[in-house]
C-alpha positions in Angstrom: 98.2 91.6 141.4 100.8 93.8 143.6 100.6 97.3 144.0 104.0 97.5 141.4 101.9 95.8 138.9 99.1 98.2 139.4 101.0 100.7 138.9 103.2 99.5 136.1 99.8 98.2 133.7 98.6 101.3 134.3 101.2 103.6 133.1 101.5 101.2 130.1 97.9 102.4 129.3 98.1 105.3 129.6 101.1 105.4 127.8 99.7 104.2 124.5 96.3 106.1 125.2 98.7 109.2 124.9 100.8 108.2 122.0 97.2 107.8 120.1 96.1 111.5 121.6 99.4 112.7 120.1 99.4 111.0 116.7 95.7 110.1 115.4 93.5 112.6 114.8 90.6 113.3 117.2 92.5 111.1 119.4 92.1 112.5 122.6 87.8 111.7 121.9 88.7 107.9 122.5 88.1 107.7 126.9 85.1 109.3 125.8 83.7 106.1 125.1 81.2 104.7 127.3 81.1 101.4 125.1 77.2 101.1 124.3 77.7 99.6 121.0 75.5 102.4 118.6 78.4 103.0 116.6 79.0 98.9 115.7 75.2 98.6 115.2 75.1 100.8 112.8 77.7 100.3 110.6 77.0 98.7 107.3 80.2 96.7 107.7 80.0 96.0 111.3 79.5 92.0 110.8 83.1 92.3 109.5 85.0 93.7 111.6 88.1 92.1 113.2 87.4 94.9 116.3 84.5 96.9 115.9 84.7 100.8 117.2 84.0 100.3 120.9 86.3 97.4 121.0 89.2 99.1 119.1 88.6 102.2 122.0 88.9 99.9 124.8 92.1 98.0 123.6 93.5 101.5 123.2 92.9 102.0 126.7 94.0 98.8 127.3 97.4 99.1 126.0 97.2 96.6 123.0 99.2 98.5 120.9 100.7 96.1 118.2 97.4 94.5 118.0 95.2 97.7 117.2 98.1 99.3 115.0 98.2 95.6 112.6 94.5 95.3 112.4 92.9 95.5 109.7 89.9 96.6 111.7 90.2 100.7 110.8 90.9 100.3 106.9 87.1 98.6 106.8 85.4 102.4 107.5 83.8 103.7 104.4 83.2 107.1 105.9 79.5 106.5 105.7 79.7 108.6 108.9 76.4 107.1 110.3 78.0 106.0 113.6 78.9 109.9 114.2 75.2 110.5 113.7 74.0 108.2 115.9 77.1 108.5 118.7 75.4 109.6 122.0 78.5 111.1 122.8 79.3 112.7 119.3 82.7 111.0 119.2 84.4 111.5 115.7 84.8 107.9 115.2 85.3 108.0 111.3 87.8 110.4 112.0 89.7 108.6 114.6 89.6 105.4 112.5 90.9 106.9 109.8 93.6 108.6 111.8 94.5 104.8 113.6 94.9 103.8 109.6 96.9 106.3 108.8 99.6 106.3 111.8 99.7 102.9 111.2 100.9 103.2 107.6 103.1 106.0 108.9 104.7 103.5 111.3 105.3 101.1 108.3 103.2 98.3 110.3 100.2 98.3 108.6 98.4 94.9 106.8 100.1 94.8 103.6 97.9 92.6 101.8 94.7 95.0 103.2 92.9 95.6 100.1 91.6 99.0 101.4 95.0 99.7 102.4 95.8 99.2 98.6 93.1 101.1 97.5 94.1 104.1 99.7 97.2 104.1 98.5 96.3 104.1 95.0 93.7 106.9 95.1 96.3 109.4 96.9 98.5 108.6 94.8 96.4 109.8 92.2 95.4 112.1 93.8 98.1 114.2 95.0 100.4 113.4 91.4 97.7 115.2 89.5 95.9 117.7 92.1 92.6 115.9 91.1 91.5 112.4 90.6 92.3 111.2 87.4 89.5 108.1 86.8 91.1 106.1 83.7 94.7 105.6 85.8 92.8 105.2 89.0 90.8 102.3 87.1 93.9 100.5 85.8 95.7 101.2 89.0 92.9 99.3 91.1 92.9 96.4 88.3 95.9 95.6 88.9 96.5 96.1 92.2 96.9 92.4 93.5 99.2 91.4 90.0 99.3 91.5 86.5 97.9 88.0 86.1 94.6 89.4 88.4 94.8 92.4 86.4 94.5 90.9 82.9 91.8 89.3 84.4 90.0 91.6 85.9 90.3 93.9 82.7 88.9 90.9 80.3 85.7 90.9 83.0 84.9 94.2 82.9 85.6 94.6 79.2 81.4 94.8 78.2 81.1 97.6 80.4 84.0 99.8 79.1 83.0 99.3 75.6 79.7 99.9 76.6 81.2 103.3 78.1 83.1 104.2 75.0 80.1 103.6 72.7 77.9 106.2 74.6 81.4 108.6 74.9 82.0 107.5 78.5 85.0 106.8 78.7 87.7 107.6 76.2 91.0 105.2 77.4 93.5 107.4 75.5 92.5 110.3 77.9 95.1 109.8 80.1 97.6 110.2 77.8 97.3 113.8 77.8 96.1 114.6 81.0 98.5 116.8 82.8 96.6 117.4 86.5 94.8 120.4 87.4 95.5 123.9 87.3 97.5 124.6 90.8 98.7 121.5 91.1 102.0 122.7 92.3 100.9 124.5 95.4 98.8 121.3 96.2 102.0 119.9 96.5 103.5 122.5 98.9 100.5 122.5 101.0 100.9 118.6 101.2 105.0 118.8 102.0 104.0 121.6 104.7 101.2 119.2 106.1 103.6 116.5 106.3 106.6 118.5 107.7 103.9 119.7 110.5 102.7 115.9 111.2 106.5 114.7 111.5 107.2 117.5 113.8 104.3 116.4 116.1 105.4 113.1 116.3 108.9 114.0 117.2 108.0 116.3 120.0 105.7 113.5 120.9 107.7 110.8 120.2 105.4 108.9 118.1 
């Protein structure tokens, strides 16, 4: 390799290294990473991921930025949190995945068909509409998530257990109906507008 190419791979790095320091949260943790592996290890979903933690942090440093930012890699962390705990270096790596997920939904290139990507979606939708969760929507949201035929489906399986609910007053599926969200639900909303006016003002001065 010539001493141009050197120079241009590593400004390419770096590049994206500081695109993810300016955009994801906890970002600027990822050269932390001395790549031991704890964090994989001790994940309960580590078997299954595309790119486990360590991996993700190196292609960041690496400069594979399509291929981190359309993986489905981050949207497998459950925020179980155990590889913070066990981190020798205390890197926030729930945190960072989480923030990799969300600039990549921001950017409008994550999976689509993720089914923790629909999930997420979902719940803060939910969420944020009604200032707390509201569980019967939530429910028939995540039924039919992936269609109405897998819906219907879905709802005739589970049908035993929500009668079973209703019986011991459980679950009342007319509740819904008159739920309205919680009290304060409209300055939830202005913190959430400010939040996002703040993020989008980052990524402009950063160009993200």
């Amino acid at each position: 390799m010539s001493d141009l190419d050197t120079v241009m791979v590593k400004k390419y790095r770096n590049n994206f290294l500081k695109e993810v320091e300016a955009n994801v949260e906890e970002g600027e943790w990822v050269k932390m990473c001395m790549q031991c592996g704890v964090c994989a290890g001790s994940c309960p979903l580590g078997p299954y991921w595309e790119h486990p933690p360590q991996e993700i942090f190196m292609m960041i440093r690496a400069g594979k930025r399509d291929e981190i930012l359309r993986s489905s890699s981050m949207w497998m962390c459950t925020s179980c949190y155990n590889c913070i705990v066990r981190c020798p270096r205390e890197l926030p790596i729930t945190h960072i995945m989480h923030g990799l997920a969300h600039y990549a939904e921001r950017l409008g290139i994550a999976p689509k068909q993720n089914p923790t990507r629909k999930f997420a979606r979902i719940f803060w939708g939910n969420l944020t509409k009604a200032g707390r969760v509201n569980e019967p929507v939530l429910g028939v949201g995540l039924y039919f998530m992936n269609g109405f035929k897998e819906g219907i489906r879905t709802t005739l399986k589970m049908a035993p257990v929500g009668m079973g609910m209703m019986k011991t007053k459980r679950f009342n599926p007319f509740a819904f109906m008159f739920y309205r969200g919680c009290k304060g639900k409209k300055d939830i909303h202005k913190i959430i507008k400010k939040a996002r006016e703040l993020e989008l003002a980052k990524a402009a001065k950063f160009g993200g």
